[in-house]
C-alpha positions as CSV (number, residue, x, y, z in Angstrom):
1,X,81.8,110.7,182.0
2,X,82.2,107.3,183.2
3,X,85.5,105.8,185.2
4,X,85.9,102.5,186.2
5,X,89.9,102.9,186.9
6,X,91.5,100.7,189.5
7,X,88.4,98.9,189.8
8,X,88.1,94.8,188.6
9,X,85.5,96.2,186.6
10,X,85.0,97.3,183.1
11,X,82.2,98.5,180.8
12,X,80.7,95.2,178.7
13,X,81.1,95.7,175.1
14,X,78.8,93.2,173.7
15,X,75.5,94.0,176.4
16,X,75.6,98.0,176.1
17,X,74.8,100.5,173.4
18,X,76.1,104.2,173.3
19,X,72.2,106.1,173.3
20,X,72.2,109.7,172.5
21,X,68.8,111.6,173.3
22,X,68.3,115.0,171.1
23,X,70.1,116.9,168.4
24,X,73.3,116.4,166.4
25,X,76.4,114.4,167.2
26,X,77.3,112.8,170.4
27,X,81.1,110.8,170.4
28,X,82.0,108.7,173.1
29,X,85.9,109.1,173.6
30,X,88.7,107.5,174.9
31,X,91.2,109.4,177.5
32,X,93.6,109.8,174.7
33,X,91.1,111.8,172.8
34,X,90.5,109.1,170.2
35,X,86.7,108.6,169.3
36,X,85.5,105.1,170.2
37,X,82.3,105.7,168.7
38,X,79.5,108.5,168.0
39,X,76.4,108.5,166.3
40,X,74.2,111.6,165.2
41,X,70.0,112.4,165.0
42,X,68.3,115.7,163.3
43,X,65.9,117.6,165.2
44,X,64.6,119.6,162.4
45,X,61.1,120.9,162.6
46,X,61.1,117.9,165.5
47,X,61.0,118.1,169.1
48,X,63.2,115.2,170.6
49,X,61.2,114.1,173.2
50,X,58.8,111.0,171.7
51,X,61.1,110.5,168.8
52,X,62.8,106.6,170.3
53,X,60.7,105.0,167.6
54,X,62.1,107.0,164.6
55,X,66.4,105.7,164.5
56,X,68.5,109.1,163.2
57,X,65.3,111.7,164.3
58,X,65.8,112.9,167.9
59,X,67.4,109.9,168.9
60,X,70.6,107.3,168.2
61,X,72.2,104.4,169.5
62,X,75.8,102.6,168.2
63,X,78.0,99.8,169.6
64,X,80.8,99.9,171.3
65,X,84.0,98.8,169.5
66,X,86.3,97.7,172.5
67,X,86.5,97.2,176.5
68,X,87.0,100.4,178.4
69,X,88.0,101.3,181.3
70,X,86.5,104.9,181.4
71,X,84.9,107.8,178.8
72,X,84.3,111.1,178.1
73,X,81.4,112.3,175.7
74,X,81.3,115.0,173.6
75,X,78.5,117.0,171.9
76,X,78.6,118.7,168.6
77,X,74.9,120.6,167.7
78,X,74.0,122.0,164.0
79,X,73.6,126.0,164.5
80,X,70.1,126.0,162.0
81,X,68.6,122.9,164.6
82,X,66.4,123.8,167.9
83,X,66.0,121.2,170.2
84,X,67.0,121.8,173.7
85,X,69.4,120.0,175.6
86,X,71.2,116.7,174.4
87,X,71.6,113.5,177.0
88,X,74.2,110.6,176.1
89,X,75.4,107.7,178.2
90,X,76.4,104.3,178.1
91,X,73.0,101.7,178.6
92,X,72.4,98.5,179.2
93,X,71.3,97.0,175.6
94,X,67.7,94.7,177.5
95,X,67.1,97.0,179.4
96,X,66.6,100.2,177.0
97,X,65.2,98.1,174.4
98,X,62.3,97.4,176.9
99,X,61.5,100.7,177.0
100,X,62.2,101.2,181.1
101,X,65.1,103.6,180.2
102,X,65.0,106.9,178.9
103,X,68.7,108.8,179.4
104,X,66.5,111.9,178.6
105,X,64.5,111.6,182.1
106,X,65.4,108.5,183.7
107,X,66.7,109.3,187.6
108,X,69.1,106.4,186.9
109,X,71.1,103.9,184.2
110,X,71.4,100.8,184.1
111,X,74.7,99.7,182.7
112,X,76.3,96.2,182.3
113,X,79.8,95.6,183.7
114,X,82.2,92.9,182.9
115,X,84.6,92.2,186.2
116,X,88.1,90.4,186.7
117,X,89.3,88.3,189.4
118,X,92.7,88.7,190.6
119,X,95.0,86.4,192.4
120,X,94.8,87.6,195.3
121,X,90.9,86.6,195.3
122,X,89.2,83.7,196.6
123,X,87.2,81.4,194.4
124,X,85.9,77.9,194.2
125,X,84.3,77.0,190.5
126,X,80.8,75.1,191.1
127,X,82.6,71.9,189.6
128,X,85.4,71.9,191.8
129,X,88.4,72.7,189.1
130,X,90.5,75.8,189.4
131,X,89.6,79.0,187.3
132,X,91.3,79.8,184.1
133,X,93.5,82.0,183.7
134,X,92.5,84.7,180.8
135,X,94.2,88.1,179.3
136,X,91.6,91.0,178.4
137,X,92.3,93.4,175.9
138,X,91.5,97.8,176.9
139,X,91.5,99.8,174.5
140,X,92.5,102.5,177.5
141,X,95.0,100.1,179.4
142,X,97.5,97.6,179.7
143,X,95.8,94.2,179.1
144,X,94.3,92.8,182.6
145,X,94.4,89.5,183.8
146,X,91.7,87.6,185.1
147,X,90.6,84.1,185.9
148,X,87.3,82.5,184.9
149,X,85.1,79.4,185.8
150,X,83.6,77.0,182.6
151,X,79.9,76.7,182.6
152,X,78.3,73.8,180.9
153,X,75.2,76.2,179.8
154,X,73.8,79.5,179.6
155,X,72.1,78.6,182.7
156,X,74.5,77.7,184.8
157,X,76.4,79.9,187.4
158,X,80.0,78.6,188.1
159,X,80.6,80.8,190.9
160,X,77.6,79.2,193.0
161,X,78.2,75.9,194.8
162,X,75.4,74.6,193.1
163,X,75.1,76.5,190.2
164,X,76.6,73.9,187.5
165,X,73.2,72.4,185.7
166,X,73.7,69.3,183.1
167,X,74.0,70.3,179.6
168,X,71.6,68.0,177.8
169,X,70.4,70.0,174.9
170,X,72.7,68.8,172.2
171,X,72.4,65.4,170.5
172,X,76.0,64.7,171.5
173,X,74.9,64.7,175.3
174,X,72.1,62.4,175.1
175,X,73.6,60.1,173.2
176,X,76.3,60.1,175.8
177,X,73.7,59.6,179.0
178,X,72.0,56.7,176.8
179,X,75.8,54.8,176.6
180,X,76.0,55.5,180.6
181,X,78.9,58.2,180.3
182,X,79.2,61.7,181.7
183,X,78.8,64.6,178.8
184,X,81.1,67.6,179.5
185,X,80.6,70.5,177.3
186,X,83.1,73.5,176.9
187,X,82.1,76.2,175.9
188,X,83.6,79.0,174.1
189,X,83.3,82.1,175.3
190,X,83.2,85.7,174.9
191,X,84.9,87.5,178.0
192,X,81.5,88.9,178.6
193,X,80.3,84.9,179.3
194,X,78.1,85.1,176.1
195,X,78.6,81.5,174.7
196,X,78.7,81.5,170.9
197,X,80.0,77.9,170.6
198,X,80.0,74.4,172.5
199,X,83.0,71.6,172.3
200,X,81.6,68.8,173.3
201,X,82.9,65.4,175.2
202,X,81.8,61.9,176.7
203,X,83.5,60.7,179.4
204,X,83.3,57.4,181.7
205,X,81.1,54.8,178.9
206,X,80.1,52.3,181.3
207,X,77.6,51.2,179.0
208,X,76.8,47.2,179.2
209,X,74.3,46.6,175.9
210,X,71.9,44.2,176.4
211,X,71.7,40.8,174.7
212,X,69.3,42.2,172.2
213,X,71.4,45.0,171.4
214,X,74.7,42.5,171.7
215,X,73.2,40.9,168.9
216,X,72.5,43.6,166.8
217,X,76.1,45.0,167.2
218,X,77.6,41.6,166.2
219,X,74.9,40.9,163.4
220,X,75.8,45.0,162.2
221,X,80.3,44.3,162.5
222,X,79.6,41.5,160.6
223,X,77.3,42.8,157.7
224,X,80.4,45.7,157.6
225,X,82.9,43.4,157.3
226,X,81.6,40.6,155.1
227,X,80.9,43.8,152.9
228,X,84.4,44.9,153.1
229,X,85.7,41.8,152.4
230,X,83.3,41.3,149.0
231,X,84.4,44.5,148.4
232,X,88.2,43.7,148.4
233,X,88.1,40.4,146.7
234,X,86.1,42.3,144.0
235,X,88.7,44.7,143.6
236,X,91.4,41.8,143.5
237,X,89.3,39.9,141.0
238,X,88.4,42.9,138.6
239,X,92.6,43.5,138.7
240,X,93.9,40.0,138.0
241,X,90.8,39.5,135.5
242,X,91.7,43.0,133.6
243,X,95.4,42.0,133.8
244,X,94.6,38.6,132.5
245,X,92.9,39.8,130.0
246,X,95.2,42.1,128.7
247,X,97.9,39.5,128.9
248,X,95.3,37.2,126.6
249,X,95.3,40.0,124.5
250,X,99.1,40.8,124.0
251,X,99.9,36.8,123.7
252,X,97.0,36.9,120.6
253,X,98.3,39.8,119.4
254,X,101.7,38.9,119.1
255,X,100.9,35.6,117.6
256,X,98.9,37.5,114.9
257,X,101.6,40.3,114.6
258,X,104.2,36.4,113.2
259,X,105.9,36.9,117.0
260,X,106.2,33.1,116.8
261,X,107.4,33.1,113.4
262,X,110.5,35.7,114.7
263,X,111.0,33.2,117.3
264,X,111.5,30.6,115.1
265,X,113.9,32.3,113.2
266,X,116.0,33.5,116.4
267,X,116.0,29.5,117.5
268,X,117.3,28.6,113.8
269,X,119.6,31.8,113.6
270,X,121.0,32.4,117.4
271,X,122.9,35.3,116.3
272,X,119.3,37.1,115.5
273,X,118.4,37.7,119.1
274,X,120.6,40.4,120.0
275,X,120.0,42.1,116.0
276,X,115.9,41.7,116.3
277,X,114.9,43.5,119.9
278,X,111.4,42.9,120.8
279,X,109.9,46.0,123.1
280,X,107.1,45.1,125.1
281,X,103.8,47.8,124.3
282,X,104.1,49.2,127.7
283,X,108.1,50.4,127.2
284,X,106.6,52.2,123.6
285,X,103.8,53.7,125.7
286,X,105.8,55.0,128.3
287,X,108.8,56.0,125.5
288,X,105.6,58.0,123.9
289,X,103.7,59.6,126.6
290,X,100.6,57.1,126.2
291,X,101.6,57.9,122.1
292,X,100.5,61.6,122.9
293,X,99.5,63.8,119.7
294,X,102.5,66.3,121.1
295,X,104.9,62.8,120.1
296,X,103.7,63.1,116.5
297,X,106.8,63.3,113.7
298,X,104.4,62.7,111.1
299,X,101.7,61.0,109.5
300,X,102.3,59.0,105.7
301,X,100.1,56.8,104.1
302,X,101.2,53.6,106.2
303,X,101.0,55.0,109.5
304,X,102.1,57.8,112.1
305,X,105.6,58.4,113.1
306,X,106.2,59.5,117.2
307,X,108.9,60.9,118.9
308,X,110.3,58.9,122.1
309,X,112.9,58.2,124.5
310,X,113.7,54.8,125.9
311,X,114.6,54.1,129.7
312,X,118.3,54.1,128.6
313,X,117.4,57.6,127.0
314,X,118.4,57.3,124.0
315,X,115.6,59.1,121.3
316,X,113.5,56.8,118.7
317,X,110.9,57.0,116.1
318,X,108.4,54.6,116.2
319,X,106.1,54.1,114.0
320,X,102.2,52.6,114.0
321,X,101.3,51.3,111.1
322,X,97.5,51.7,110.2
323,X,97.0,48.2,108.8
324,X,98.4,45.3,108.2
325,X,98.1,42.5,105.9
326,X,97.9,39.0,107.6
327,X,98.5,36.9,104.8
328,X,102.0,38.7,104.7
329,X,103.0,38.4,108.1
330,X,105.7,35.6,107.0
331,X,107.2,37.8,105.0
332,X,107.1,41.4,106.9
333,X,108.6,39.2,110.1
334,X,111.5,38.1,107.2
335,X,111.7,42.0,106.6
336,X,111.7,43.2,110.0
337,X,115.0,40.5,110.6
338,X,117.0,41.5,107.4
339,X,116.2,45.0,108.0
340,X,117.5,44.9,111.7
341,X,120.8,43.7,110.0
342,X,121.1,46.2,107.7
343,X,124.3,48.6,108.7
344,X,124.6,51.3,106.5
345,X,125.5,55.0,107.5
346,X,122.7,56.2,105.3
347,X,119.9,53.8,105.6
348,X,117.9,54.4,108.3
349,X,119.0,51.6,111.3
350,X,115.8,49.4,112.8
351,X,115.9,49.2,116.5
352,X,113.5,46.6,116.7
353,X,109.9,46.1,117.1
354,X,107.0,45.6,119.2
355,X,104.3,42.6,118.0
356,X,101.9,43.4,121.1
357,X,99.5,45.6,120.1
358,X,96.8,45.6,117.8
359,X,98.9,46.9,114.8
360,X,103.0,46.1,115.2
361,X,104.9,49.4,115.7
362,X,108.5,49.6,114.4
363,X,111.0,51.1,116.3
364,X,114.3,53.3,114.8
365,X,117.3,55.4,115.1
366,X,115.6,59.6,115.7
367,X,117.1,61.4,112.7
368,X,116.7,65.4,113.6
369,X,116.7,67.4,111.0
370,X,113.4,66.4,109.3
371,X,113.0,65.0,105.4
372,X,114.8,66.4,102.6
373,X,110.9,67.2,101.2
374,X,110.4,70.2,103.7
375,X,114.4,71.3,103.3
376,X,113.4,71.4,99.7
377,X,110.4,73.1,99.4
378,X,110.0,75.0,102.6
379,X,110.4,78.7,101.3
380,X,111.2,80.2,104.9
381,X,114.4,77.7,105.3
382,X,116.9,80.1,106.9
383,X,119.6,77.5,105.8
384,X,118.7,76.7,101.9
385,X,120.4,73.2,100.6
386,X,123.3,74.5,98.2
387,X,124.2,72.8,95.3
388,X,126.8,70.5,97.0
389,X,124.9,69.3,99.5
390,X,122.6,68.1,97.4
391,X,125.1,66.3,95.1
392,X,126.1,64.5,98.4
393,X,122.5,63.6,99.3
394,X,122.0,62.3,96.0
395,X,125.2,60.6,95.8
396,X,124.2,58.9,99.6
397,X,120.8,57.7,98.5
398,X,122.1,56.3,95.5
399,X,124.8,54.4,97.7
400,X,122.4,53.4,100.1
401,X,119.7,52.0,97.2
402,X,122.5,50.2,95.6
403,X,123.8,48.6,98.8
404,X,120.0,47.3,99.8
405,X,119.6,46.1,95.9
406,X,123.1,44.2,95.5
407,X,125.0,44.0,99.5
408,X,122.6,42.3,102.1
409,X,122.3,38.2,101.9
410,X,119.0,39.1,100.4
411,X,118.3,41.9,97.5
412,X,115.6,44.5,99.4
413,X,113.7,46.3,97.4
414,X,112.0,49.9,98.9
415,X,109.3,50.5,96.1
416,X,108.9,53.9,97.8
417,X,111.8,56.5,97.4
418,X,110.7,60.1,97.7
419,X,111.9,62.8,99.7
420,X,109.3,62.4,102.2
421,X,111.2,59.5,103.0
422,X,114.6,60.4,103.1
423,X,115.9,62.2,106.2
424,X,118.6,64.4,107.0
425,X,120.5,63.9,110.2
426,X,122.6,66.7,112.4
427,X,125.4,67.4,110.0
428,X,123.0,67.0,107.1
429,X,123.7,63.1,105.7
430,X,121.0,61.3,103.9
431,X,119.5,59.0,105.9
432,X,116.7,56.5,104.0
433,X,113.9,55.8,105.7
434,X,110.0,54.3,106.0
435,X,110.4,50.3,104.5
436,X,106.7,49.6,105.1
437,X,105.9,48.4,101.5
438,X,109.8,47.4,101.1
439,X,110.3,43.7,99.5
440,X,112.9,41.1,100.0
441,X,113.7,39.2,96.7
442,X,115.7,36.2,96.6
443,X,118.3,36.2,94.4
444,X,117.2,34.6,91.2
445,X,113.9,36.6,91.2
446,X,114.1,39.7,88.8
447,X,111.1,41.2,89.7
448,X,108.2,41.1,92.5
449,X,104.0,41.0,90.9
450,X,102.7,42.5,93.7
451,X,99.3,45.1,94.1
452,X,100.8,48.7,92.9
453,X,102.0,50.6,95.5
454,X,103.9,53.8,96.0
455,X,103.6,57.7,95.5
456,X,102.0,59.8,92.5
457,X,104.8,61.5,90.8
458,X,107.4,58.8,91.7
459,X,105.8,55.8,90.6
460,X,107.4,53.9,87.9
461,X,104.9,54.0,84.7
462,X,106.4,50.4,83.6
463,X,105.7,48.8,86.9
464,X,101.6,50.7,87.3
465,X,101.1,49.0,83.8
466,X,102.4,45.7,84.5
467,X,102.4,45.6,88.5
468,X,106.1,43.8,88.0
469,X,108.8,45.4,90.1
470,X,111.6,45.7,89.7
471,X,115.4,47.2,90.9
472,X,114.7,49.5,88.2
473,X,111.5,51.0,89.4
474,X,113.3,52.3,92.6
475,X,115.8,53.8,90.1
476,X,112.9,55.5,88.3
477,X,111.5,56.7,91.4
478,X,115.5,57.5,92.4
479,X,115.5,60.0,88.9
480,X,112.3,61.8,90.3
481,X,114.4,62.9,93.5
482,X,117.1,63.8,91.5
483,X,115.1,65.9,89.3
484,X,113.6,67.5,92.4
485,X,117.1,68.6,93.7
486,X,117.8,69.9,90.8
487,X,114.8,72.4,90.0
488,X,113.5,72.2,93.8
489,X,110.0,72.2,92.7
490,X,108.0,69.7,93.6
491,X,106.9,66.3,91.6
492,X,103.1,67.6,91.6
493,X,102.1,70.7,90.9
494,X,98.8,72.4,90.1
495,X,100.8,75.9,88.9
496,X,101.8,74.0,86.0
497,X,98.8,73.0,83.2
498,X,98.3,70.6,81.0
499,X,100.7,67.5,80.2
500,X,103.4,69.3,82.8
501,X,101.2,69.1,85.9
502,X,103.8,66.1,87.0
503,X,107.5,67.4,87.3
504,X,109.2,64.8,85.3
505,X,107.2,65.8,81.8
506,X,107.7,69.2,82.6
507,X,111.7,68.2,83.2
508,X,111.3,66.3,80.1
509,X,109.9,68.7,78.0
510,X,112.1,71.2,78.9
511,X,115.0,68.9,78.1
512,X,113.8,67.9,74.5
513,X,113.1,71.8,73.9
514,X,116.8,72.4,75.2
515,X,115.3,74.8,78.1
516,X,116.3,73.0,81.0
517,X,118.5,75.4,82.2
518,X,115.4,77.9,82.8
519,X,113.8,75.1,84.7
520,X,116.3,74.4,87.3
521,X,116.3,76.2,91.1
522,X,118.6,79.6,90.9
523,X,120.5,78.1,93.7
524,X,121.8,75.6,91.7
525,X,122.9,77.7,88.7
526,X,124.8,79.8,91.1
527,X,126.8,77.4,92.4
528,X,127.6,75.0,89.4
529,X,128.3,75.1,86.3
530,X,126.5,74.1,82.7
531,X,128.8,71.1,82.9
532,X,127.5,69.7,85.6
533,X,123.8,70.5,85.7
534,X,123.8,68.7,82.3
535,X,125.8,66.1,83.6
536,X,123.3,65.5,86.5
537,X,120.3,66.4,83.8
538,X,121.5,63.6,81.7
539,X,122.0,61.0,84.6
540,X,118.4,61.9,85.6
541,X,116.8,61.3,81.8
542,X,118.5,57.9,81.4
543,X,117.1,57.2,85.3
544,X,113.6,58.2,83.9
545,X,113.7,56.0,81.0
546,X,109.9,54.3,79.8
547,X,112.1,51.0,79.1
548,X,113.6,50.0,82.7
549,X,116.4,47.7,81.0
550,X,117.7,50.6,79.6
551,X,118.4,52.7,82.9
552,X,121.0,52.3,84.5
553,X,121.6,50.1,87.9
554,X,121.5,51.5,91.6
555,X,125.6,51.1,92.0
556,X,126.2,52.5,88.7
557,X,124.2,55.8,89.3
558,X,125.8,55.6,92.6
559,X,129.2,55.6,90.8
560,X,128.3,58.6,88.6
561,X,126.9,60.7,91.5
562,X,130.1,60.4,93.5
563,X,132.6,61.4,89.9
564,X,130.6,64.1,89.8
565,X,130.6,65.0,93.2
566,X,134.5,64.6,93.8
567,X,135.3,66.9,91.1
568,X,132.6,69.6,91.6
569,X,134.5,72.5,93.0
570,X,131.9,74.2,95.3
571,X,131.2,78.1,94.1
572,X,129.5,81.1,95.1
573,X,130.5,83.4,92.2
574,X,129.3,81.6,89.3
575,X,126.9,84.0,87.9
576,X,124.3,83.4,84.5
577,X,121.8,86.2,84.2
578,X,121.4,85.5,79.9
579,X,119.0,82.7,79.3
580,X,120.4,83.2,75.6
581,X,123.9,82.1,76.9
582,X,122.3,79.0,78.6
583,X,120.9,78.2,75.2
584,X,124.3,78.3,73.8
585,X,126.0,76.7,76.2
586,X,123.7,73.9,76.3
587,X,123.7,73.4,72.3
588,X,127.4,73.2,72.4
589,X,126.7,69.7,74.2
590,X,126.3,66.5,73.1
591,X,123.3,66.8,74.2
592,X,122.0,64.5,71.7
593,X,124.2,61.4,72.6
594,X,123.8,61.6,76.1
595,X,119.9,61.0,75.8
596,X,120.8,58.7,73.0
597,X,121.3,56.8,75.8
598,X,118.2,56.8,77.8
C-alpha cells in the first residue's frame, strides 16, 4: 500500500510502471475501490523466479493511467497454478529496466515522485522570474495547486541559482546568437518536467551587418523587389493586352456581324434606336450562365435557342445562329430592323440583337409553353389540344402570315412555317417564331430566287423546282400545318409505305378516295362535326395546290379560318363510331366542287 496523503508529493505517472513478480493478477486500486490498473502472468509448469525476460510468464508490468495520491494492491491467483508468493509495487521505470530492482527480493524500491509547491513556500527560479502557477489533476483528490519554474532545457535545473544553461540546440537559437539577440525557449511541459515540445523566441537583435553583408542585403531587397515589380507590370500588361484584344475582337466582329450598317440606318431613321436594342456579348453571357447546356430551349437547323433573364429580369430566348452568310449581312441587318418593328400579338416580338460575337445572336420575347409540334405529337400530354383550340391556332397563324405578307412597310416572307416553329404562350395563343431564313420583298417583287431552303414535308414542290418564292409557298407550307392539326400525325412518317410516307399524299389520297374522315385524329371527330372537318379539309386541299396562283392568299385563308371558328360550337358529345356513316356523310358533300377549286 502506498500513501502519500497530506504530503506535496505524489506518485509520477509518466516515470513509474506497476511491476508484478509471480502468478495471476495483481490490480493496483484506487481508495474508492476503482482499479487504476492490473496486469496478469501464468506460472504454469514455471517457477517465477528468473522469468523478468519472458513479459506475461512469471512476471508483468503496466502504466499507470493518472496521478495518485495513494494505492492499495490486490491479488487474484488461478487455483490449478503453483508458484509461491506474489510481490507488486509501484517502480521506478530506469531504474527496473536496468535490472537493479527486483520487487521479488530487492530490500528496497525505488520510486519516482512528482512534488508541489505551495504558497506558503519560498522559491527563487534560476532566472529570476516568479514561478507559475499550475493546477494538477488526482484521480484520488481535489485538484492541487502548485507553482513551477521554466527551464530552457532538459538540462537545466530552475530551482538552482545557477542551474539555467543556454538552449542552443535548435536552429532557431543559433540563428538568434549569430544576429546578436538572446534565444528564450519555452518549453512545454508535462507536470512531471518531461519536455515534449519547445516554443521558441529571439529577443534584444542588436545585430549591426557588416558592409559586406550590408551589401548583400540591399543587392537581395532589390533583386525581390525589381522582381515584384516585373511581376506586377506583367500582370497589368497581360490584362489590358487580353482586354484590348478582346475589345479588337468585338469591334471586328460587330463590323462583320453589318453593326455599322444598323447604325447607319438608326442615323437615317432616329426613331429605330429605341425599336433595334443592341446587347453587348457580356449581358447575353451573363443572361445565359456563360450559354450553359442547362439554358438549352432547343436546337433547329440554324442554330440553338437558350433560356435567359436580363438584369431588369425579364425572361428571353436567344438564339445562336450556326452560320452566317456575309454577302447577306445588308440584308439580315434590314431584317433584324423590320422585324424589331413588327407588333403583332401572335408573331413572335424581337428584342434586339447582339453583333459582338463570332456569330450574331438574336434576342426575343420567352414564350412558355413549348411548340405546337411537341403539343401535337407528344402522346403523354396530360392536356391534349381539342378541336377548338386548334381552330384558333390555325386561325392566329394565318392572321399573323397574312399581316407579315400584306401589313408591315415591307412584305416579309418566313419561307419556314412548321410547327416546330410556332409557339404556344401561357393561355395557349399561337405565337410565330424562328425568322432565320425569313425574306423582306419590296413591294413590286412577286417572288424571291434564292438557294432552296426550308423543311421536308413542308416545302413547297413549286418553289424546290423553280427556287422562286413566293407568298404562296408559305401558304403551301401554312396547308401542311393545317393538315397536321387536323389528323395530328406528323408530316413524315416511316409507319406509312410507299407514295404516303409524307402526310400531305397520304391526306391527299385519302381525300380523292373520300376516306379522309378515317384519317383525321379521334379528338377531332369528337368534337366537330362532318361540316366542319370538310370545311377545314377543303381549305387545306386548295392551300396544297401544285399551281401556287391557284391557292388562296394568307388574309383570305385567314378570313376562312376565323368563319369557321366563330360559328364552331365547341362539343364534347359528338360521337361517330360507323366509318360507313362517315362515307355517307361525306358523299352527301359537294365534295367535288370544293376541290374543283384547288
Amino acid at each position: 500500500m502506498g500513501v502519500l496523503r497530506d504530503s506535496p508529493f505524489l506518485f509520477s505517472k509518466l516515470s513509474n510502471r506497476f511491476v508484478y513478480e509471480g502468478c495471476g493478477t495483481a490490480a493496483m486500486v484506487a481508495n474508492n475501490g476503482s482499479v487504476l490498473t492490473e496486469c496478469s502472468s501464468t506460472c504454469v509448469n514455471v517457477t517465477p523466479s528468473g522469468t523478468r525476460n519472458c513479459f506475461g510468464i512469471g512476471f508483468c508490468q503496466t502504466t499507470i493511467p493518472h496521478r495518485v495520491w495513494s494505492y492499495n494492491i490486490n491479488f487474484t491467483r488461478l487455483e490449478e497454478e503453483e508458484g509461491g508468493c506474489g510481490f507488486a509495487s509501484l517502480v521506478d521505470q530506469t531504474s527496473y529496466d536496468q535490472g537493479n530492482v527486483s520487487v521479488r527480493d530487492s530490500p528496497f524500491i525505488p520510486i519516482s515522485l512528482v512534488w508541489t509547491l505551495a504558497d506558503s513556500d519560498q522559491i527563487t527560479c534560476c532566472d529570476s522570474k516568479d514561478p507559475e502557477r499550475r493546477t494538477v489533476a488526482l484521480y484520488d483528490g481535489p485538484p492541487v495547486n502548485t507553482r513551477r519554474c521554466g527551464r530552457e532545457s532538459e538540462e537545466d535545473n530552475p530551482y538552482l541559482k545557477d542551474g539555467c544553461k543556454t538552449y542552443e540546440r535548435t536552429e532557431e537559437c543559433r540563428r538568434c546568437r549569430d544576429l546578436g539577440g538572446n534565444c528564450k525557449s519555452s518549453p512545454i511541459l508535462d507536470i512531471d518536467d518531461t519536455v515534449y515540445n519547445w516554443n521558441i523566441a529571439c529577443y534584444d537583435v542588436k545585430w549591426k551587418p557588416s558592409k559586406t553583408n550590408l551589401r548583400g542585403v540591399i543587392l537581395g531587397i532589390s533583386i525581390s523587389m525589381g522582381v515584384f515589380f516585373i511581376v506586377v507590370i506583367s500582370y497589368i500588361l497581360h490584362k489590358v493586352i487580353k482586354k484590348t484584344k478582346v475589345r479588337r475582337q468585338r469591334e471586328r466582329f460587330f463590323k462583320r456581324n453589318g453593326g455599322l450598317l444598323l447604325k447607319q440606318q438608326q442615323e437615317v431613321d432616329p426613331s429605330l434606336v429605341n425599336k433595334t436594342i443592341l446587347f453587348t456579348s457580356r449581358e447575353l453571357q451573363k443572361a445565359t450562365n456563360n450559354f450553359n447546356e442547362n439554358r438549352i430551349l432547343g436546337r433547329g437547323g440554324q442554330g440553338t435557342v437558350y433560356k435567359g433573364m436580363l438584369t431588369d429580369g425579364r425572361i428571353v430566348a436567344i438564339k445562336k445562329s450556326k452560320i452566317i452568310d456575309e454577302s447577306q449581312l445588308e440584308q439580315f441587318i434590314n431584317e433584324v430592323v423590320i422585324l424589331s418593328q413588327v407588333n403583332h400579338r401572335n408573331v413572335v416580338k424581337l428584342l434586339g440583337c447582339c453583333l459582338e460575337t463570332e456569330v450574331p445572336l438574336l434576342v426575343s420575347e420567352f414564350i412558355p409553353n413549348g411548340t405546337l409540334y411537341h403539343r401535337l405529337h407528344n402522346r403523354n400530354d396530360e392536356f391534349p389540344l381539342s378541336f377548338n383550340m386548334r381552330l384558333q391556332i390555325a386561325t392566329e397563324v394565318a392572321g399573323a402570315l397574312a399581316y407579315l405578307h400584306s401589313s408591315t412597310s415591307i412584305p416579309i416572307y418566313h419561307r419556314d412555317i412548321k410547327t416546330t416553329n410556332i409557339l404556344l404562350d401561357d393561355k395557349y395563343r399561337a405565337k410565330v417564331s424562328d425568322f432565320g431564313t425569313s425574306r423582306l420583298v419590296s413591294i413590286e417583287q412577286t417572288h424571291l430566287t434564292t438557294t432552296v431552303k426550308g423543311t421536308f414535308g413542308y416545302l413547297d414542290p413549286e418553289y424546290s423546282q423553280s427556287s422562286q418564292f413566293t407568298e404562296k409557298s408559305d401558304v403551301y407550307s401554312f396547308g401542311v400545318v393545317l393538315v397536321e392539326l387536323l389528323t395530328g400525325e406528323r408530316p413524315i412518317s416511316l409507319t406509312r409505305f410507299g407514295e404516303n410516307i409524307t402526310l400531305i399524299a397520304h391526306f391527299t389520297s385519302a381525300m380523292e378516295e373520300r376516306r379522309v374522315m378515317s384519317i383525321f385524329d379521334a379528338l377531332v371527330i369528337k368534337e366537330s362535326t362532318v361540316d366542319e372537318l370538310m370545311i377545314v379539309a377543303n381549305l387545306a386541299m386548295r392551300c396544297l395546290n401544285l399551281n401556287g396562283k391557284y391557292r388562296p392568299t394568307m388574309k383570305e385563308v385567314a378570313i376562312e379560318l376565323e368563319t369557321i371558328r366563330t360559328s364552331h360550337v365547341p362539343s364534347t358529345i359528338q360521337m361517330y363510331t360507323s366509318s360507313m356513316v362517315y362515307r355517307e356523310e361525306i358523299s352527301m358533300l359537294s365534295y367535288g366542287e370544293s376541290s374543283s377549286t384547288c
